[in-house]
C-alpha positions in Angstrom: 0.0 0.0 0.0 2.7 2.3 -0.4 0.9 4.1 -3.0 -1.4 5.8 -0.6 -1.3 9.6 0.3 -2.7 9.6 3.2 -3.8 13.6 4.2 -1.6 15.1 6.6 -3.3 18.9 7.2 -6.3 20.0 6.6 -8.4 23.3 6.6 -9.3 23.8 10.3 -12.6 25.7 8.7 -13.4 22.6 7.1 -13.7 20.5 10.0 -17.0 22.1 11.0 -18.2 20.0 7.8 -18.4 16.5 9.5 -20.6 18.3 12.4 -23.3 19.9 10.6 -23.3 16.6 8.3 -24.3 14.9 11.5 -26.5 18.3 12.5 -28.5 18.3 9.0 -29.0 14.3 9.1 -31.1 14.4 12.2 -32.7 17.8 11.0 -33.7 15.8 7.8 -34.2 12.9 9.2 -36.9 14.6 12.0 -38.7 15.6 8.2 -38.8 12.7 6.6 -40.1 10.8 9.9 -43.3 13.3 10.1 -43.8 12.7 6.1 -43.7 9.4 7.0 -47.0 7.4 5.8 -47.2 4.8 7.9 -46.5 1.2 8.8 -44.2 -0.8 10.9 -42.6 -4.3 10.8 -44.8 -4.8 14.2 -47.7 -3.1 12.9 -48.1 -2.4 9.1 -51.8 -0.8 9.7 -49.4 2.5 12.2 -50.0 6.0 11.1 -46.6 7.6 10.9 -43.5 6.7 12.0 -43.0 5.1 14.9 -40.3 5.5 17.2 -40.1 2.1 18.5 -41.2 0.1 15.9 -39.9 1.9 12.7 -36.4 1.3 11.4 -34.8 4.1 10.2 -34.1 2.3 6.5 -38.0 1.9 6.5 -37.7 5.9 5.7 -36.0 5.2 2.5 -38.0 2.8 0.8 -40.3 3.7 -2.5 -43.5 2.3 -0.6 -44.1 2.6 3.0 -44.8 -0.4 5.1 -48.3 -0.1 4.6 -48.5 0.3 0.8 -48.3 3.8 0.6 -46.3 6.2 -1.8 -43.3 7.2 1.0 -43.3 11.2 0.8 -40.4 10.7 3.3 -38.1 9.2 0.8 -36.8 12.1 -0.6 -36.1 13.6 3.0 -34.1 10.7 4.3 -32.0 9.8 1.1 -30.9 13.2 0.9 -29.9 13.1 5.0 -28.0 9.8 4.5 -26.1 11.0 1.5 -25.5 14.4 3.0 -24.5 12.1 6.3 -22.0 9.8 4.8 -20.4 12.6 2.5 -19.8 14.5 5.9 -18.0 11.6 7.7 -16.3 10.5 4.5 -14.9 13.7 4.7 -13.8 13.1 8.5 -12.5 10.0 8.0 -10.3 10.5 5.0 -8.2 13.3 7.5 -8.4 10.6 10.6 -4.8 9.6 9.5 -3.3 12.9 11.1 -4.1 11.8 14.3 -1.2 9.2 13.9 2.4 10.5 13.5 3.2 7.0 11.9 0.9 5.3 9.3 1.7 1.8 9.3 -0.5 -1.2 8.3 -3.3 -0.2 10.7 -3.4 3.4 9.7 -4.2 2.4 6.1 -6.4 -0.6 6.4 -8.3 1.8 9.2 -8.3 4.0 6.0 -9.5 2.4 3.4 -12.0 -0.1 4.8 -13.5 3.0 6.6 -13.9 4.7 3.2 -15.3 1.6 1.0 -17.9 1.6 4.0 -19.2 5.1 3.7 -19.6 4.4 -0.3 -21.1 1.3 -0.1 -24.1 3.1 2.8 -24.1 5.3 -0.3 -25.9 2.3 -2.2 -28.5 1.6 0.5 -31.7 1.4 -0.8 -34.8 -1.4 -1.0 -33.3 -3.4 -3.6 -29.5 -3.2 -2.1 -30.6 -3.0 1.6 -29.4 -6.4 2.7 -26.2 -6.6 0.7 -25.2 -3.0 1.5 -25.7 -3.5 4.9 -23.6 -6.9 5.3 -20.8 -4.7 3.0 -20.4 -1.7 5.1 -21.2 -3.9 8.3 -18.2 -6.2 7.4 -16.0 -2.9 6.1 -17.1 -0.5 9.2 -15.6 -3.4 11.7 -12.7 -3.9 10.6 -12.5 0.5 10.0 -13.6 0.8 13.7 -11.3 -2.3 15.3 -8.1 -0.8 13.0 -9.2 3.2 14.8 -9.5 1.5 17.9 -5.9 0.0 18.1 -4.5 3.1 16.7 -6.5 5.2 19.8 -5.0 3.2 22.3 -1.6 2.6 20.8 -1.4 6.4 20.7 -3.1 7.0 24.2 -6.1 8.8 23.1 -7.4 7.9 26.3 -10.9 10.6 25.6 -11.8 9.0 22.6 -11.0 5.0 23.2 -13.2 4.2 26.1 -16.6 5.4 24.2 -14.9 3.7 20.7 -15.3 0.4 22.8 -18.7 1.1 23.8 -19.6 1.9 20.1 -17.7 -1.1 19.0 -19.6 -3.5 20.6 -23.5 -1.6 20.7 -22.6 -1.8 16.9 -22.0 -5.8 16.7 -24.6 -6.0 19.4 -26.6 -4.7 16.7 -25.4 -6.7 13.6 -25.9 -9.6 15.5 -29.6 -9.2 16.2 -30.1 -8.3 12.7 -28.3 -11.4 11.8 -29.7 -13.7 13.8 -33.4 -12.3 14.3 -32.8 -13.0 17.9 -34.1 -9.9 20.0 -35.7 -8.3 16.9 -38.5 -6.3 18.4 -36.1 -3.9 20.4 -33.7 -3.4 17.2 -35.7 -0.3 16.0 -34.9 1.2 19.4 -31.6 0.2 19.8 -30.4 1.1 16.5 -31.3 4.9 17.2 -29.6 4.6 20.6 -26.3 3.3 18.3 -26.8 6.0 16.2 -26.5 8.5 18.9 -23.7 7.0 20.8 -21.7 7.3 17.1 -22.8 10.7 16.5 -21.2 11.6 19.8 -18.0 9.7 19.8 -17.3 11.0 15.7 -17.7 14.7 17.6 -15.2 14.1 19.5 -13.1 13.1 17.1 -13.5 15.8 14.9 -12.8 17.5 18.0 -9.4 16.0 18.6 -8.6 16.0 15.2 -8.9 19.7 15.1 -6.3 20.2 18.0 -4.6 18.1 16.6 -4.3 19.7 13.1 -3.8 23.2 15.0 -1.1 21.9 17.0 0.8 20.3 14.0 0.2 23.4 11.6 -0.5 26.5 13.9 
């Protein structure tokens, strides 16, 4: 792999970008969820979305659950593209955190930005193959940034990367298995948020970071 360029600065204005991604896809998201038709997994006869039974993919279908034209669509593919663009964008620059890029650093790298892409291609015909792509990708992404966090005693940003870890395979493994399937809807919104938090810090850290190495 010696014919990556990893980044090594980056515009400190820029890394407001990753943040009002995150920002706009819950503003967008809130949208699409009250344009929402109807129809659940649990209940396909619900009016609107459902916090505790709806999926957040059940937003980006062509048809809601319950045989409706989904007005939300439009809302929530725009969020998740503006979303993944965003931390695309924060992960490609990760690699300044780490004065050495070795192996780790660029399979970190890479697999973290083949799973952004492939989210890119989520849709009702790709759903279950672009989730078992960026599932597989994102793991080995996050268990690459993990080792790299704790090799280079980033002891604010590890400890919640562990949590994430492992709420995230928590979740791959009920949607897997089928096993606990009624409180996935739930617990997937509670993963998301967890994330949202841990990638602000990042981009946090990254931004000292950056200012430190390039005042």
């Amino acid at each position: 792999m010696n014919f990556i360029r990893m980044p090594r600065f980056v515009n400190p204005g820029r890394l407001v970008l990753p943040v009002a991604a995150m920002a706009l896809f819950i503003f967008f998201y809130i949208i699409a969820a009250l344009n929402y038709p109807g129809g659940s997994w649990n209940d396909p006869t619900h009016t609107g979305f459902s916090f505790w039974n709806n999926y957040l993919c059940d937003l980006l279908d062509s048809r809601a659950i319950n045989g409706s034209l989904n007005t939300a669509k439009v809302w929530s593919r725009t969020a998740l593209a503006i979303l993944c663009v965003g931390l695309a964008y924060l992960w490609y620059h990760l690699p300044i955190l780490f004065s050495r890029r070795g192996w780790t650093t660029k399979i970190l790298w890479v697999s973290g930005l083949l799973a952004f892409i492939s989210m890119l291609t989520l849709s009702e015909g790709t759903h279950d193959i672009s989730v078992r792509i960026a599932g597989f990708l994102g793991t080995i992404a996050l268990i690459a940034l993990l080792v790299e966090l704790v090799r280079y005693e980033y002891s604010t940003l590890y400890p919640l990367g562990i949590i994430c870890i492992l709420i995230f395979l928590v979740n791959y493994g009920i949607y897997e298995t089928g096993n606990g399937l009624r409180f996935l809807p739930v617990l997937q919104k509670f993963t998301f948020s967890l994330f949202f938090l841990w990638f602000f810090q990042i981009n946090r850290i990254l931004a000292n970071v950056n200012r430190q190495m390039h005042p």
